[in-house]
N, CA and C atoms of all chains as a GROMACS GRO file, in nm:
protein
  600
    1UNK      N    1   2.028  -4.216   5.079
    1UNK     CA    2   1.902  -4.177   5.016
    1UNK      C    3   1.811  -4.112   5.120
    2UNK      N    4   1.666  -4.045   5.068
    2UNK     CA    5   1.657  -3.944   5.184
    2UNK      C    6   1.533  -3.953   5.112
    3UNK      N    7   1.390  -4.019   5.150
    3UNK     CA    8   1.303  -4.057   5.120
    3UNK      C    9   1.145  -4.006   5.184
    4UNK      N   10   1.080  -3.951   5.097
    4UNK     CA   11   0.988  -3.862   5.173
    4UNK      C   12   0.782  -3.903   5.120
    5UNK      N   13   0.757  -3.945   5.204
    5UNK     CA   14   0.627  -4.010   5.212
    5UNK      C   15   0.533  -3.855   5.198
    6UNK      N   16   0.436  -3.838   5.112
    6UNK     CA   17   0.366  -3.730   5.093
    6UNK      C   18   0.215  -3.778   5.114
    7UNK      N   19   0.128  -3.763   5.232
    7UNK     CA   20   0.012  -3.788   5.186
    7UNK      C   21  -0.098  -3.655   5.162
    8UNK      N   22  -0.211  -3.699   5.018
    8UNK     CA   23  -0.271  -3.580   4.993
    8UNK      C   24  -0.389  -3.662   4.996
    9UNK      N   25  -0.491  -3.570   5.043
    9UNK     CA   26  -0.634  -3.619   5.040
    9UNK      C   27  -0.695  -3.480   4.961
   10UNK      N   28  -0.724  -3.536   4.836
   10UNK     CA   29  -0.858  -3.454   4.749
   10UNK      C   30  -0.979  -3.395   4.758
   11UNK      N   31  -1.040  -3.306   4.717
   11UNK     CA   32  -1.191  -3.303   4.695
   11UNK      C   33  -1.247  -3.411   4.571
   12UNK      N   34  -1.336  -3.500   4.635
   12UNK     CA   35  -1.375  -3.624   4.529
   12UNK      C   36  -1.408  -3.563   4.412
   13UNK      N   37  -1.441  -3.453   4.377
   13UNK     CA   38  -1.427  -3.394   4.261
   13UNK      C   39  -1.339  -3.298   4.149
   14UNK      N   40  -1.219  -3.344   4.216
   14UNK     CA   41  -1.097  -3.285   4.170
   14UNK      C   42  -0.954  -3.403   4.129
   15UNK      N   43  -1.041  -3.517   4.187
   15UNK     CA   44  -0.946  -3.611   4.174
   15UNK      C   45  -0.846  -3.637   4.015
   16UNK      N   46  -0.950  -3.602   3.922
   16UNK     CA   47  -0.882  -3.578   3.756
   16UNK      C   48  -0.787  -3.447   3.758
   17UNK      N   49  -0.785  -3.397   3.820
   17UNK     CA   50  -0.753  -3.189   3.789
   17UNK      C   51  -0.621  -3.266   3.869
   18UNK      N   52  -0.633  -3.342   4.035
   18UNK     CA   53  -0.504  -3.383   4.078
   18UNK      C   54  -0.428  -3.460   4.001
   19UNK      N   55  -0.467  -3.569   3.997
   19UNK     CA   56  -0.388  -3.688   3.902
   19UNK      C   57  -0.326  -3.626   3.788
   20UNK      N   58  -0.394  -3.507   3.702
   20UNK     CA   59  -0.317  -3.465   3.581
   20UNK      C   60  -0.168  -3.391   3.623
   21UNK      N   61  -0.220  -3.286   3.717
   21UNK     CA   62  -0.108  -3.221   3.769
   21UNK      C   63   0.013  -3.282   3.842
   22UNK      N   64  -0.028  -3.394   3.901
   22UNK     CA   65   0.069  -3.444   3.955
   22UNK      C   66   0.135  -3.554   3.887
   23UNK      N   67   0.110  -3.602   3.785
   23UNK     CA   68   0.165  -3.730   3.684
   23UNK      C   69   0.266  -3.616   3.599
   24UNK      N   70   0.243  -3.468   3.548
   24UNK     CA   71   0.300  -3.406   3.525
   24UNK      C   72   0.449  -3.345   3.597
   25UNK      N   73   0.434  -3.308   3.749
   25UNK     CA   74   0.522  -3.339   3.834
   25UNK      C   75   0.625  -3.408   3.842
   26UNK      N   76   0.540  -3.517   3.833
   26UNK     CA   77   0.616  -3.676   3.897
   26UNK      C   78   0.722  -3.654   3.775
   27UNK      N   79   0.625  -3.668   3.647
   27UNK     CA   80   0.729  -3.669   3.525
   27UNK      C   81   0.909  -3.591   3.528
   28UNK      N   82   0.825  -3.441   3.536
   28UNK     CA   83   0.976  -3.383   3.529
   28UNK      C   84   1.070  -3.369   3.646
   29UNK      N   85   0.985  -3.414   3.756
   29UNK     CA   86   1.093  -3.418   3.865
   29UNK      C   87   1.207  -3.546   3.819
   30UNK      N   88   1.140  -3.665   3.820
   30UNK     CA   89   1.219  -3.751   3.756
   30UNK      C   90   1.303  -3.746   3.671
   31UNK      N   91   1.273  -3.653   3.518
   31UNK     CA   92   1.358  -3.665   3.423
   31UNK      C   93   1.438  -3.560   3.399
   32UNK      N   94   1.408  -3.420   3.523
   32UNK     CA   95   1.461  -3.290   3.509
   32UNK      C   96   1.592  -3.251   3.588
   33UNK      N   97   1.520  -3.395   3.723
   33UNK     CA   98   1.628  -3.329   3.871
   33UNK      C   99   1.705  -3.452   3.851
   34UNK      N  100   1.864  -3.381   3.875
   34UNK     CA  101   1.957  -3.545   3.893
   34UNK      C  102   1.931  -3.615   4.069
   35UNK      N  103   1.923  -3.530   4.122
   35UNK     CA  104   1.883  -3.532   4.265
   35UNK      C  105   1.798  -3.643   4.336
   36UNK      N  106   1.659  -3.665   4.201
   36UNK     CA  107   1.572  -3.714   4.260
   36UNK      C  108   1.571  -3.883   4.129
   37UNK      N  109   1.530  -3.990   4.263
   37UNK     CA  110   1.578  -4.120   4.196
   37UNK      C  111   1.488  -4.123   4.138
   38UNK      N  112   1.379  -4.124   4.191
   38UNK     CA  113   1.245  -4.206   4.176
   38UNK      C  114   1.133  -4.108   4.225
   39UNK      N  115   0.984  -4.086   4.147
   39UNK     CA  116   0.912  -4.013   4.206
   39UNK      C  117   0.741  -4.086   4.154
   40UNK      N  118   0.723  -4.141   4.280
   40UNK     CA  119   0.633  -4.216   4.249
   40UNK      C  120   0.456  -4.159   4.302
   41UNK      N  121   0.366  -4.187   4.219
   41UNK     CA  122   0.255  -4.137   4.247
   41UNK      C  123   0.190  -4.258   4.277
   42UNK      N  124   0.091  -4.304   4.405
   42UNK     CA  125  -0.013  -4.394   4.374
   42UNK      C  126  -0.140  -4.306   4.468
   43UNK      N  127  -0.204  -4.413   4.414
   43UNK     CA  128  -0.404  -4.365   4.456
   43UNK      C  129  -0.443  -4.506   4.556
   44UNK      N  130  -0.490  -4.443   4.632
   44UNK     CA  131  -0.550  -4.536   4.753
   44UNK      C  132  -0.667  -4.626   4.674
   45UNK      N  133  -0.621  -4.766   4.674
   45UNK     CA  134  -0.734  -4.848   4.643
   45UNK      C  135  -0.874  -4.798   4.663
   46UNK      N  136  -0.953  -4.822   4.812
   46UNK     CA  137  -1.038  -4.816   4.880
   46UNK      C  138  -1.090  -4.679   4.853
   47UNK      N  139  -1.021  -4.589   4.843
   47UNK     CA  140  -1.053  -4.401   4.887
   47UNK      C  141  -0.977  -4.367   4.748
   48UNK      N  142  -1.007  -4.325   4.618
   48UNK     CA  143  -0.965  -4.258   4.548
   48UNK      C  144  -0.922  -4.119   4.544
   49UNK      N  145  -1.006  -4.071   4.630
   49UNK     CA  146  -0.922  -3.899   4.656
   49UNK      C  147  -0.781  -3.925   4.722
   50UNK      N  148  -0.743  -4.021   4.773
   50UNK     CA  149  -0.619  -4.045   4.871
   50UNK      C  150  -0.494  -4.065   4.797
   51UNK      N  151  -0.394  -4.038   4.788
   51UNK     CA  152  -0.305  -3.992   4.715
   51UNK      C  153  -0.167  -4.016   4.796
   52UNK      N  154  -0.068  -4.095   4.787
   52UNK     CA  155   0.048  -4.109   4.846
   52UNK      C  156   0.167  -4.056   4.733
   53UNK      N  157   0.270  -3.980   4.687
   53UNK     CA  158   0.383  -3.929   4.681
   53UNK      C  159   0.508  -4.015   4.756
   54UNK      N  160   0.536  -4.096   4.664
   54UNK     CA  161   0.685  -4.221   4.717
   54UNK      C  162   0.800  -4.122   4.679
   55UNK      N  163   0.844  -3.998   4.738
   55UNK     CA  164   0.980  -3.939   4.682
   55UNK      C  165   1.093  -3.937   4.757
   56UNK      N  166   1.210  -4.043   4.637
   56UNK     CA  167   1.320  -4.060   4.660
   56UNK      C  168   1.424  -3.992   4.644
   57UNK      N  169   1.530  -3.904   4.711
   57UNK     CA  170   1.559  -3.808   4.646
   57UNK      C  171   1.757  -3.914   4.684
   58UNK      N  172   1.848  -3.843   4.636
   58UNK     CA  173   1.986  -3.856   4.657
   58UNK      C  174   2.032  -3.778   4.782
   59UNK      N  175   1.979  -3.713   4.838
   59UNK     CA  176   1.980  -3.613   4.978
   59UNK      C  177   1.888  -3.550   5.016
   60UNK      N  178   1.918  -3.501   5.158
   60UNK     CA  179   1.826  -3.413   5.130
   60UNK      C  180   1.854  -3.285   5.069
   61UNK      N  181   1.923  -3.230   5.073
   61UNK     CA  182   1.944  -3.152   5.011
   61UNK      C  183   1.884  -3.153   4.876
   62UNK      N  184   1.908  -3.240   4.781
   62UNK     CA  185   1.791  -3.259   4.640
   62UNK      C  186   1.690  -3.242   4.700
   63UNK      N  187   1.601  -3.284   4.798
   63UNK     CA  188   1.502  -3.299   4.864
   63UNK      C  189   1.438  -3.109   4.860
   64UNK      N  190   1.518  -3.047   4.916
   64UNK     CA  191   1.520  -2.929   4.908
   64UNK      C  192   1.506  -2.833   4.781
   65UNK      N  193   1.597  -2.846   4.708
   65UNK     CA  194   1.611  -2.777   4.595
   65UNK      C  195   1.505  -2.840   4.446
   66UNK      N  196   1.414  -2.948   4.529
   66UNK     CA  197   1.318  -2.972   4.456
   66UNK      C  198   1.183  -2.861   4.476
   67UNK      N  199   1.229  -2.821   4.542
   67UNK     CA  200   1.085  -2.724   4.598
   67UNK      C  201   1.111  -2.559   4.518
   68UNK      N  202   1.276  -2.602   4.487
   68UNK     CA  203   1.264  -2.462   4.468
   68UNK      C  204   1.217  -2.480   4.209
   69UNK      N  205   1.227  -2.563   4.260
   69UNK     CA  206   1.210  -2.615   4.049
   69UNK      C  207   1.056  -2.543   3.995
   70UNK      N  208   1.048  -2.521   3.891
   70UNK     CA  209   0.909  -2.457   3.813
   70UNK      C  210   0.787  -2.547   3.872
   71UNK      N  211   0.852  -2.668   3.773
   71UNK     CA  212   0.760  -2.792   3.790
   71UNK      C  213   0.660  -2.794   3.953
   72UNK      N  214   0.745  -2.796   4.056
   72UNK     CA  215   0.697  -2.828   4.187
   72UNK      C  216   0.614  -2.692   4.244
   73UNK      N  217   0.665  -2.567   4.214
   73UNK     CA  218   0.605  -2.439   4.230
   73UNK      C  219   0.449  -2.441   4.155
   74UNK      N  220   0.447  -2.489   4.050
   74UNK     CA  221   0.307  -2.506   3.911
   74UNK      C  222   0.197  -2.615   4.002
   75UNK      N  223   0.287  -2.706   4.011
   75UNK     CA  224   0.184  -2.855   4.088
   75UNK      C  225   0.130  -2.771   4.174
   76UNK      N  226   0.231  -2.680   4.315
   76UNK     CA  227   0.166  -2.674   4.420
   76UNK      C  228   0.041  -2.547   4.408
   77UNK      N  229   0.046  -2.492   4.329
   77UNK     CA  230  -0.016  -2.362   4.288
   77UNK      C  231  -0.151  -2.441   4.260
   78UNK      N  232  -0.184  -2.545   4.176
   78UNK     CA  233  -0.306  -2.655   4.142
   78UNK      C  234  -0.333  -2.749   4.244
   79UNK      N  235  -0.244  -2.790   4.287
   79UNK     CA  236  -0.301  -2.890   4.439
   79UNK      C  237  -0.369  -2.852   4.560
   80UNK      N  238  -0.264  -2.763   4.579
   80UNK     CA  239  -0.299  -2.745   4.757
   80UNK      C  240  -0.462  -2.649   4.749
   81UNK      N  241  -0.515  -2.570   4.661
   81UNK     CA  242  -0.641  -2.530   4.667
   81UNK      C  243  -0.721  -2.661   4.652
   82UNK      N  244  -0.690  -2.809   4.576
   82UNK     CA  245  -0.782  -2.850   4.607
   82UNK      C  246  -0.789  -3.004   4.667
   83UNK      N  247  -0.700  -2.939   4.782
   83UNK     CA  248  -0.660  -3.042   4.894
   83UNK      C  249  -0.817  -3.013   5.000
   84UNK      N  250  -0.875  -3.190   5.062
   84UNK     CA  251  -0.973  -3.116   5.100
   84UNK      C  252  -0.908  -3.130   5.298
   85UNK      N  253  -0.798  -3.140   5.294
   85UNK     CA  254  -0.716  -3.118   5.420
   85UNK      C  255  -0.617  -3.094   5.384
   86UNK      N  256  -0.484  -3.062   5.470
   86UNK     CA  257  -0.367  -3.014   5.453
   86UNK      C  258  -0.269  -3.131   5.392
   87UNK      N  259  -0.230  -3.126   5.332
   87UNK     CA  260  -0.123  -3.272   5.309
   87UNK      C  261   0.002  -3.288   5.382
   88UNK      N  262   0.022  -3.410   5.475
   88UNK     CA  263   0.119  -3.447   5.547
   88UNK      C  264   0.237  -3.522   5.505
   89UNK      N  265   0.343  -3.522   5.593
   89UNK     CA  266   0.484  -3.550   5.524
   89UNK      C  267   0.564  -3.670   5.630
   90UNK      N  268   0.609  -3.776   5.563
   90UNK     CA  269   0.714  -3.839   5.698
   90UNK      C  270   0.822  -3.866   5.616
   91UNK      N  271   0.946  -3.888   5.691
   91UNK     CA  272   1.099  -3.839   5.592
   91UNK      C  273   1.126  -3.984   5.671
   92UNK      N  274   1.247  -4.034   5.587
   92UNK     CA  275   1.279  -4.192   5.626
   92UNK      C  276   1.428  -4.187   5.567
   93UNK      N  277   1.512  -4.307   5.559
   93UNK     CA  278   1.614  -4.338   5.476
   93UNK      C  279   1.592  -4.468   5.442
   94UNK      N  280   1.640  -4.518   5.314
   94UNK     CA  281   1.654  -4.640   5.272
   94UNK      C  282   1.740  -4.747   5.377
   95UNK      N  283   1.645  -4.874   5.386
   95UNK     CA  284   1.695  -4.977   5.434
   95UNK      C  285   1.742  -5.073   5.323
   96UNK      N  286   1.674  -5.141   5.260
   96UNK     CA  287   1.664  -5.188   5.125
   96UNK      C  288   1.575  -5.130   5.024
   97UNK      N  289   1.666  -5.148   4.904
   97UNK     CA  290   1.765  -5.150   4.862
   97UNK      C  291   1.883  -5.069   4.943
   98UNK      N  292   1.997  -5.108   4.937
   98UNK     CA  293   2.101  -5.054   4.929
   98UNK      C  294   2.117  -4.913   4.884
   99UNK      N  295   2.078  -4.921   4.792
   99UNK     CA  296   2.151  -4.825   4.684
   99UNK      C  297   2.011  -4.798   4.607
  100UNK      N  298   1.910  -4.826   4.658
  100UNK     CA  299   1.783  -4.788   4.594
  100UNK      C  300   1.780  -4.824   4.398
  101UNK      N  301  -0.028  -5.253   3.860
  101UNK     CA  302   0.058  -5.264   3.964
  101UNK      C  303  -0.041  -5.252   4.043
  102UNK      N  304  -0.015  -5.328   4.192
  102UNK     CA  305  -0.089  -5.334   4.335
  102UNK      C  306   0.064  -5.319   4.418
  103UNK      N  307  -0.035  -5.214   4.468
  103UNK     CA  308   0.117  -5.145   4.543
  103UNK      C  309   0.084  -5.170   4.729
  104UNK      N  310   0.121  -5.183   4.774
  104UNK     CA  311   0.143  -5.219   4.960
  104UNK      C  312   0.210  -5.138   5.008
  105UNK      N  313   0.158  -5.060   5.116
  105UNK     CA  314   0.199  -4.963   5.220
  105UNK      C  315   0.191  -5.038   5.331
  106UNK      N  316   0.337  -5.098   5.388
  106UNK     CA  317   0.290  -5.129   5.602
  106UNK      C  318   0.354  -5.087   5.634
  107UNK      N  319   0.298  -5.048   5.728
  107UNK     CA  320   0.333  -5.012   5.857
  107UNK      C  321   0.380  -5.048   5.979
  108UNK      N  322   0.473  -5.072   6.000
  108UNK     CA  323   0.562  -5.149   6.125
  108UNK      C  324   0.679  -5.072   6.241
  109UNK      N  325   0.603  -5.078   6.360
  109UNK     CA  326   0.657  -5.025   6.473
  109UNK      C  327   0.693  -5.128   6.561
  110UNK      N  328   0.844  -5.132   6.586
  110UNK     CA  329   0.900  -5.227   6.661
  110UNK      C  330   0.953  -5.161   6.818
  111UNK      N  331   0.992  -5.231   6.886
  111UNK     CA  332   1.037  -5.276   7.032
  111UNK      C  333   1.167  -5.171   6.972
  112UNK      N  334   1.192  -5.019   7.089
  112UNK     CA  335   1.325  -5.025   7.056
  112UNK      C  336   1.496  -5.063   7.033
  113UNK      N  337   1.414  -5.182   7.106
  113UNK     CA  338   1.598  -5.272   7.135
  113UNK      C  339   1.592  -5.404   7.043
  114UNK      N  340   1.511  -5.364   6.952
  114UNK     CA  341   1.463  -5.488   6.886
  114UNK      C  342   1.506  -5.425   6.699
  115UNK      N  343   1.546  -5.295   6.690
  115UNK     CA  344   1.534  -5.239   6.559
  115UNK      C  345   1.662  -5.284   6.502
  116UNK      N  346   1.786  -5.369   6.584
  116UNK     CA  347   1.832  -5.477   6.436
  116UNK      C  348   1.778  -5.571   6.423
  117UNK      N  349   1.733  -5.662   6.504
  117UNK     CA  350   1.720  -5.788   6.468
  117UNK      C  351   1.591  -5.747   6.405
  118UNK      N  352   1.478  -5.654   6.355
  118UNK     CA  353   1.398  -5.632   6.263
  118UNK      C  354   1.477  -5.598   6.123
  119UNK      N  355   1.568  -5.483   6.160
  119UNK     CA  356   1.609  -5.459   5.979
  119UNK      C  357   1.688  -5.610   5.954
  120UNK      N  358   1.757  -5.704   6.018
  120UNK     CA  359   1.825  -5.813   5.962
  120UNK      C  360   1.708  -5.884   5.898
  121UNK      N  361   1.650  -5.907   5.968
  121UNK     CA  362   1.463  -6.014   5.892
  121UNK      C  363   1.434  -5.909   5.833
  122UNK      N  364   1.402  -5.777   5.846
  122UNK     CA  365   1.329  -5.768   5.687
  122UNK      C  366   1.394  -5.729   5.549
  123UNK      N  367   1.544  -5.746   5.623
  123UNK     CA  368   1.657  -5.719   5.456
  123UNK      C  369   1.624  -5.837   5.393
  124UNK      N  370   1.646  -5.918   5.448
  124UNK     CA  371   1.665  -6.064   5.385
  124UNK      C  372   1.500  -6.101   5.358
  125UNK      N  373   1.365  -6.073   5.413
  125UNK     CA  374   1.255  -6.121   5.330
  125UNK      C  375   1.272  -5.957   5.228
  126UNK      N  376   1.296  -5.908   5.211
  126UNK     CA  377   1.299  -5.786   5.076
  126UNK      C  378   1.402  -5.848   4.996
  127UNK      N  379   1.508  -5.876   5.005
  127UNK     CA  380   1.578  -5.933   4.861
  127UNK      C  381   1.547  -6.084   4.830
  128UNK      N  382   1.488  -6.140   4.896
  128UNK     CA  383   1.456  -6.275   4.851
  128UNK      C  384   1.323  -6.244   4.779
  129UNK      N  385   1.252  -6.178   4.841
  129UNK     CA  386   1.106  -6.131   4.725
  129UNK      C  387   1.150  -6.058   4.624
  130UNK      N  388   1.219  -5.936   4.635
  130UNK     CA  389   1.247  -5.890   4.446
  130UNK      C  390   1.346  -6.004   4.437
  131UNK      N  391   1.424  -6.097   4.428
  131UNK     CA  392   1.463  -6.188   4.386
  131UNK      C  393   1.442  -6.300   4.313
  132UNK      N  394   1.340  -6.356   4.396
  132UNK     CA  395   1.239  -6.490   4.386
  132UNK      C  396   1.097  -6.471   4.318
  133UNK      N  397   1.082  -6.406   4.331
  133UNK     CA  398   0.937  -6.398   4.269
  133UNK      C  399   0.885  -6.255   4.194
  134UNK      N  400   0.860  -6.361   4.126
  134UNK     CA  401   0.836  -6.221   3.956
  134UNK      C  402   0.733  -6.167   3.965
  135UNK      N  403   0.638  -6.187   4.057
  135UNK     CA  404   0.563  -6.110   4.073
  135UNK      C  405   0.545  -5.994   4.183
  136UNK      N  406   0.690  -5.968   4.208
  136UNK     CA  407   0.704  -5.849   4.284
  136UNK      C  408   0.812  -5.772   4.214
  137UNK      N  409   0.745  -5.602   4.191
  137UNK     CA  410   0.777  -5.552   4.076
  137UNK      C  411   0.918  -5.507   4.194
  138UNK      N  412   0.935  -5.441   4.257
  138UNK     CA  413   0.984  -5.377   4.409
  138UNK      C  414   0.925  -5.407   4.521
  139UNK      N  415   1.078  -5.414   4.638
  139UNK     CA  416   1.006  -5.426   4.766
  139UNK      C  417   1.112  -5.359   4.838
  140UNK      N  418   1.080  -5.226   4.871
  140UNK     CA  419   1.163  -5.097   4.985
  140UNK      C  420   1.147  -5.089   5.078
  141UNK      N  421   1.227  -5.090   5.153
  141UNK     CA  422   1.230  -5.084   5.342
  141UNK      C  423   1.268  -5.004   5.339
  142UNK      N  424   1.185  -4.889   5.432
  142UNK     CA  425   1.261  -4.764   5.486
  142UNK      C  426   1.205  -4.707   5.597
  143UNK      N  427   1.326  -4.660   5.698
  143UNK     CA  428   1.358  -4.646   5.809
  143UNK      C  429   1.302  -4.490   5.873
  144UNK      N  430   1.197  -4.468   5.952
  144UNK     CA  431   1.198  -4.306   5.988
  144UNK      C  432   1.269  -4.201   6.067
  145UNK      N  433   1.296  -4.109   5.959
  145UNK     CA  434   1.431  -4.021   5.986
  145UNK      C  435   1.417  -3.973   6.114
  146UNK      N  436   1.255  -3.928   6.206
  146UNK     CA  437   1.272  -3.906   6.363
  146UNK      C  438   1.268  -4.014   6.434
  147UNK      N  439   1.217  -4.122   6.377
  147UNK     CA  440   1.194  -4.219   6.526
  147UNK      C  441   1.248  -4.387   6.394
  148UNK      N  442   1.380  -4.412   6.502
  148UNK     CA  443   1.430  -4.512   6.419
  148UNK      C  444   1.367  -4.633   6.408
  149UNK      N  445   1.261  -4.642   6.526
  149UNK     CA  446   1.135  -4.810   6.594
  149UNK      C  447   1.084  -4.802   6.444
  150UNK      N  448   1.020  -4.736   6.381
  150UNK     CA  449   0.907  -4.701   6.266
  150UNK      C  450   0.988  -4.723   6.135
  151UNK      N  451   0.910  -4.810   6.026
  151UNK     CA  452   0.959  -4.855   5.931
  151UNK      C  453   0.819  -4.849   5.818
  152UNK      N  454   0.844  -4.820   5.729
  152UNK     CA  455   0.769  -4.856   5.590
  152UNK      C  456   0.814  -4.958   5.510
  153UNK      N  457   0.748  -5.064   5.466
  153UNK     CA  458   0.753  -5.173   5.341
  153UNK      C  459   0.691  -5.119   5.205
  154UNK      N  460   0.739  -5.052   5.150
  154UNK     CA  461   0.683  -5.068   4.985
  154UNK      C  462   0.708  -5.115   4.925
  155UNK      N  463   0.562  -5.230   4.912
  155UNK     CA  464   0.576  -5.356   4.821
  155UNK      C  465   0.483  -5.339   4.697
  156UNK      N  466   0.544  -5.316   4.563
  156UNK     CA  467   0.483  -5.304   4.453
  156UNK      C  468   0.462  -5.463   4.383
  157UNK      N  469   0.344  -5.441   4.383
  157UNK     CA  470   0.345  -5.597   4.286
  157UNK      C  471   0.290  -5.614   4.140
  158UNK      N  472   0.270  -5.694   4.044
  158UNK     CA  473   0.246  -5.716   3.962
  158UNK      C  474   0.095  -5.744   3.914
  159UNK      N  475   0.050  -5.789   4.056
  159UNK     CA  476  -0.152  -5.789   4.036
  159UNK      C  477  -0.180  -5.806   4.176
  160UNK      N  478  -0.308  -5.802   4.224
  160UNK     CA  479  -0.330  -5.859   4.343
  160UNK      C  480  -0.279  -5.985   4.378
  161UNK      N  481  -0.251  -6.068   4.315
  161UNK     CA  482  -0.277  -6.170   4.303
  161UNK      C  483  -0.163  -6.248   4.368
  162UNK      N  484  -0.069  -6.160   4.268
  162UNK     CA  485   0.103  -6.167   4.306
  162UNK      C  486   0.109  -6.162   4.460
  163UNK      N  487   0.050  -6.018   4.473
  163UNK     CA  488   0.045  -5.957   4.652
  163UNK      C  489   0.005  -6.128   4.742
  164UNK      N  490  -0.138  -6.183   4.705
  164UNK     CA  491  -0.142  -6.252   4.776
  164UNK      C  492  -0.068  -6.393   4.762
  165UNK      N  493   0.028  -6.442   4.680
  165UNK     CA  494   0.104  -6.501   4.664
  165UNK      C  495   0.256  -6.522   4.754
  166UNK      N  496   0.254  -6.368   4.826
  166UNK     CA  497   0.378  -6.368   4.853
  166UNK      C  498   0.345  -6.389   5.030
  167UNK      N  499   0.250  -6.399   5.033
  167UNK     CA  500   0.227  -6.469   5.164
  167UNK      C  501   0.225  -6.613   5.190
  168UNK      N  502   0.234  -6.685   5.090
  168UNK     CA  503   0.229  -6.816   5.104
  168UNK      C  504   0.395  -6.851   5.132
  169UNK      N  505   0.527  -6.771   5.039
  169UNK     CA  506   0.642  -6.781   5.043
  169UNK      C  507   0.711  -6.812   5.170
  170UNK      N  508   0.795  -6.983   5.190
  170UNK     CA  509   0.913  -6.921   5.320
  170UNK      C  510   0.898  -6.810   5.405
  171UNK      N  511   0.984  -6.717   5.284
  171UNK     CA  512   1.082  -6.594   5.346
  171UNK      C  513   0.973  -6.510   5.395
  172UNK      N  514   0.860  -6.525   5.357
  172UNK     CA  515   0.780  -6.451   5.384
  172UNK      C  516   0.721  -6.517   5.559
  173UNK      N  517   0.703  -6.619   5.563
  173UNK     CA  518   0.710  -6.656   5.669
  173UNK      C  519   0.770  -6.660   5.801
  174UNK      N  520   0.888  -6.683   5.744
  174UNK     CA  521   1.015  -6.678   5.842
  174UNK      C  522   1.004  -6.501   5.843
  175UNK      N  523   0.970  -6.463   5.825
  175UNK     CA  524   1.020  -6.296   5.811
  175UNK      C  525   0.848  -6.286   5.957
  176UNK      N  526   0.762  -6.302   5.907
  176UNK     CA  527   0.642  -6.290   6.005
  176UNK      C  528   0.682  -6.355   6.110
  177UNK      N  529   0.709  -6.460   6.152
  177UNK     CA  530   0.777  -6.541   6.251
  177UNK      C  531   0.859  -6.430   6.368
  178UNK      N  532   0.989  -6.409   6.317
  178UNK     CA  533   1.074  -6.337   6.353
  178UNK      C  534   1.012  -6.175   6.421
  179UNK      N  535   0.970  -6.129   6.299
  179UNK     CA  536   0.884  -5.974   6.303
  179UNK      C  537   0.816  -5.949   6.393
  180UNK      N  538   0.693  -6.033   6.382
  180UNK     CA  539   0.581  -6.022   6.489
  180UNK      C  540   0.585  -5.990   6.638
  181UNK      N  541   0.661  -6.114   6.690
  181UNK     CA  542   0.670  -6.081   6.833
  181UNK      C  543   0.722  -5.956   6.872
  182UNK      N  544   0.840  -5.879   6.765
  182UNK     CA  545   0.871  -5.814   6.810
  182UNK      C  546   0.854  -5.608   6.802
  183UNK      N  547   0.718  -5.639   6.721
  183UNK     CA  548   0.605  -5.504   6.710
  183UNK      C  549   0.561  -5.477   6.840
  184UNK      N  550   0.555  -5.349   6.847
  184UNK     CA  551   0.524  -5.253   6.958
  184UNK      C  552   0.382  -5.228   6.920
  185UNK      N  553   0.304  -5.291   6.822
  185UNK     CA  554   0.197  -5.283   6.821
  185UNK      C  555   0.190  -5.348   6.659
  186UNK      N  556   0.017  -5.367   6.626
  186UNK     CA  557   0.014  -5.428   6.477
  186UNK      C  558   0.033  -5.378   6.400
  187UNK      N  559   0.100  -5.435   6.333
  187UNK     CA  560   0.135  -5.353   6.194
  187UNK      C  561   0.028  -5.286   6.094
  188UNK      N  562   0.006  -5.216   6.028
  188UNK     CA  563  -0.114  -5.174   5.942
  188UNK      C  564  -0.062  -5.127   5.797
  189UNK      N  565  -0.163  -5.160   5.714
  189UNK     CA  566  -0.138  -5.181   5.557
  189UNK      C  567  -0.253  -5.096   5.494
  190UNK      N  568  -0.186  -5.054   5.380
  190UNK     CA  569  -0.298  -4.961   5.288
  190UNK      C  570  -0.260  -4.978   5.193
  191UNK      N  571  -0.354  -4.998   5.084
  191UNK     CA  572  -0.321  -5.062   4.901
  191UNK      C  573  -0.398  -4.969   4.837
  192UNK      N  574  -0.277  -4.965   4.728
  192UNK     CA  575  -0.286  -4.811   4.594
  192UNK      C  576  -0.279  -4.885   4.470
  193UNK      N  577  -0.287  -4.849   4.375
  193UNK     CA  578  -0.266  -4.853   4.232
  193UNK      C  579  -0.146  -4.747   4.197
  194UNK      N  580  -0.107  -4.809   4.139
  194UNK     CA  581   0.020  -4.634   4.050
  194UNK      C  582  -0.080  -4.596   3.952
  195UNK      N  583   0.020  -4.436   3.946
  195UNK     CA  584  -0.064  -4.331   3.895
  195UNK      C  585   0.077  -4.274   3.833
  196UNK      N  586   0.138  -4.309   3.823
  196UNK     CA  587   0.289  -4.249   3.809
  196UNK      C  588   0.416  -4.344   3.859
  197UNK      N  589   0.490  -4.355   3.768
  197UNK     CA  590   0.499  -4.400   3.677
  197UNK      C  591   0.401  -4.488   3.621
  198UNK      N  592   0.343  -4.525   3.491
  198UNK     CA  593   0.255  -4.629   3.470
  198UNK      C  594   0.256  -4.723   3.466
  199UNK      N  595   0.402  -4.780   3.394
  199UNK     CA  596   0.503  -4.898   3.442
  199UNK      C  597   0.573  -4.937   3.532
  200UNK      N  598   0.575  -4.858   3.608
  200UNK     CA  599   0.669  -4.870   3.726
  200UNK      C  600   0.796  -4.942   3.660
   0.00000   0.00000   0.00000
């Protein structure tokens, strides 16, 4: 498994415009790509503009060819203008689960 | 869901005897206690010392429950001494999936 930590920080007034676009995302990456296990969205308790991306993919390679899908092209076209910094990335592999 | 992000940087001659303690406190918590929805260990793809815990739980409540546990103990026991520095934690809500 080939597991990729996304963090996004918002403009506090875009936080609805993000969350829509990206619950949309999350959706069809999940139910579109065989590639990808799991694609998880959460919101920082404390800091609501803060935004973590849990994506599990089957390789990297899925990892890859997720970037190239509609879905992920549409999100990034709505996000990244209203990122109020750049959004950062750390890549990992599964320890546990096993088999995710 | 109350979701848990830590952060844990270990001793490099120390990164089995960390993944052995924290395989075994991760399947004894999604195991044992129902109030942990998931709990993922994963390993960073540049620097193998560095580890993520994503621990999804069922309420806060759960979260603070699972500190009282054994395994959870024995797992801090073991762990601790052997961080290259303190571990650090950040708590989200899901936003995606809604059920996890």
């Amino acid at each position: 498994m080939y597991v990729v930590l996304v963090y996004v920080h918002v403009f506090s007034d875009q936080i609805e415009t993000f969350t829509i676009a990206t619950k949309e995302n999350a959706e069809k990456s999940s139910k579109l790509e065989s590639g990808v296990v799991r694609f998880d969205v959460v919101q920082q308790a404390d800091d609501p503009a803060r935004f973590v991306l849990i994506e599990v993919y089957r390789s990297k390679e899925a990892a890859a060819q997720h970037k190239e899908t509609s879905h992920y092209k549409n999100w990034r076209e709505i996000a990244e203008p209203i990122m109020a910094e750049p959004r950062t990335r750390a890549f990992y592999t599964n320890i546990f689960p096993e088999d995710i």
